[in-house]
N, C-alpha and C positions, 0 to 999 in steps of 0.2 A: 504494500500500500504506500503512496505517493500521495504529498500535499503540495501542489504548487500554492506560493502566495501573489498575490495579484496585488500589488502597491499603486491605488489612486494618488498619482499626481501632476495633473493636467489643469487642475482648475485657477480660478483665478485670485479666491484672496482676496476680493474685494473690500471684505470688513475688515481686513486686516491693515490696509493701506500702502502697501510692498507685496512684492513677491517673496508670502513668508515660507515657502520653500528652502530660499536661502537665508532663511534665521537665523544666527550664532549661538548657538547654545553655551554652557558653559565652559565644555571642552575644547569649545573651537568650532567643531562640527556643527552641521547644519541642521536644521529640523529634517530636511530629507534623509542625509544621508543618515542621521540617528534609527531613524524607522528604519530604510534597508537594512542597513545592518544588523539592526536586530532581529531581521524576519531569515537577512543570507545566515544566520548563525543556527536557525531554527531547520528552516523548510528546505527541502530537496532542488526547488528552483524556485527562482524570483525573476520576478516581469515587474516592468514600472512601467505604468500610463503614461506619457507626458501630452504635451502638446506637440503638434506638428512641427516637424523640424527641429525640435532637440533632442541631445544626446545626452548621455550618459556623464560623458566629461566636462560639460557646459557645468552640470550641475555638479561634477565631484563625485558623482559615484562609482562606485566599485564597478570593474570591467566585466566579475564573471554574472552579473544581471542583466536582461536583455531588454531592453524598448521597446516600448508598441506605443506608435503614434497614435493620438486620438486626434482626426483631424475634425470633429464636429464637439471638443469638445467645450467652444464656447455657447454651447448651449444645451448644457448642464451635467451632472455624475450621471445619470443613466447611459449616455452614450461614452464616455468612459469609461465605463462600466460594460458595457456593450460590446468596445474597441479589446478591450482588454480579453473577454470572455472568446471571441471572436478569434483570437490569436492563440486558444488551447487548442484547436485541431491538430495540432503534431503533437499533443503530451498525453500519457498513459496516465495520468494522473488520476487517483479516486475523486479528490476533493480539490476544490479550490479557496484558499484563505482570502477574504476581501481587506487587505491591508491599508489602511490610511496612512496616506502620508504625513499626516500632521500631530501624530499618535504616537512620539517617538518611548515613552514611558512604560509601556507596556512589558512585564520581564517576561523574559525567553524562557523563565518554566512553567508562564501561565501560556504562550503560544506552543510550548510542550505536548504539557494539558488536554489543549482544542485540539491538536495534530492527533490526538490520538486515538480520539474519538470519532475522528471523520471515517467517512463509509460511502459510498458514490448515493446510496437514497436516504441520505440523511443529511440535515443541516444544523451544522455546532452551532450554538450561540452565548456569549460569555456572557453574566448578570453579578452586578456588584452592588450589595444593597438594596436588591430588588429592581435594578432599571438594569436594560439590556444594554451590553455594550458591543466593542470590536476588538480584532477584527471576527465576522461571522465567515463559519466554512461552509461551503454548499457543498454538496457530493455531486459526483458528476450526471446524476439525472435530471440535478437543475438546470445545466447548462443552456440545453437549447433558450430557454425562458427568461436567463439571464441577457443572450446574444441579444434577443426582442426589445430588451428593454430601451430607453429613450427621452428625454427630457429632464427634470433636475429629480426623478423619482426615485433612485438609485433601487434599491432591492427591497426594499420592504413592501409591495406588495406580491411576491413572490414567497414571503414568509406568510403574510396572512394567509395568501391561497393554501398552502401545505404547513399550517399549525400543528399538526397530528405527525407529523415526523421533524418536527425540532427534537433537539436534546440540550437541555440548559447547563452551562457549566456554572456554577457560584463558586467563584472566587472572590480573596480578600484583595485584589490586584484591584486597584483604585483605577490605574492607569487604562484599564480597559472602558473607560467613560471620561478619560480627559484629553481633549483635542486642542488643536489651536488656532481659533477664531481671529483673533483678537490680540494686541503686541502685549497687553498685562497678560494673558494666559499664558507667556513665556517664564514667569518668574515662579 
């Protein structure tokens, strides 16, 4: 069993006022490359959405993760989301992780955890205090439904449709519910 992770980041950041992809985090590193890294440390392969026309070294990231252009993705995560899912036709993969880019805090034994749970008609879902977080794994039956999707909806009605085959993970991993909107959510 195989878990590719699929790393949204194509969008725009609007609320954030910069392109906080390139955030500075404490160490230096970026808010991006924080998240790949900690997904290439986890999961079997790693894809990063971007936008059309950038690479990998634009933004710093490690060379063994692969690209997939989203070129509709100014108008919205579903087609990101779309682009991305769209680009697993060559992977044996069971499952696919929906990794945020902006989610760099998450630890590598809570995406463990989810990786090991995945199963191709099943989708992981991490909850921390009761509210659902990321990243969620879909098994590869969702796939086609994911490809469909489109506009700024990203996956959640693909969970509603198929409630009866989630599996909840509860963790104490705060970082699976803190993203970043916003240049204070840096701190």
């Amino acid at each position: 069993m195989t878990v590719v992770a699929l790393v949204l980041a194509a969008g725009q950041g609007s609320r954030f006022g910069a392109d906080k992809r390139r955030a500075v985090l404490g160490d230096g590193r970026s808010l991006l490359q924080h998240s790949v890294e900690r997904a290439l440390g986890v999961f079997d392969e790693v894809r990063v959405v971007l936008r059309a026309g950038e690479s990998a070294a634009q933004l710093g990231l490690p060379a063994q993760c692969r690209v997939v252009p989203s070129p509709d993705a100014g108008l919205g995560m579903g087609h990101s989301l779309a682009a991305g899912i769209a680009s697993l036709g060559d992977s044996q993969a069971t499952a696919v992780a929906i990794v945020l880019g902006d989610m760099p805090w998450i630890l590598p034994q809570t995406l463990r955890e989810l990786a090991s749970q995945a199963a191709a008609p099943r989708i992981v879902v991490p909850r921390h205090g009761g509210c659902n977080g990321h990243p969620v794994l879909f098994g590869r039956d969702f796939w086609g439904e994911l490809a469909a999707l489109g506009g700024d909806e990203g996956a959640r009605s693909v969970l509603q449709r198929h409630r009866q085959r989630v599996v909840w993970l509860d963790t104490e991993d705060g970082g699976v519910l803190r993203d970043v909107d916003v240049r204070g959510a840096l701190g």
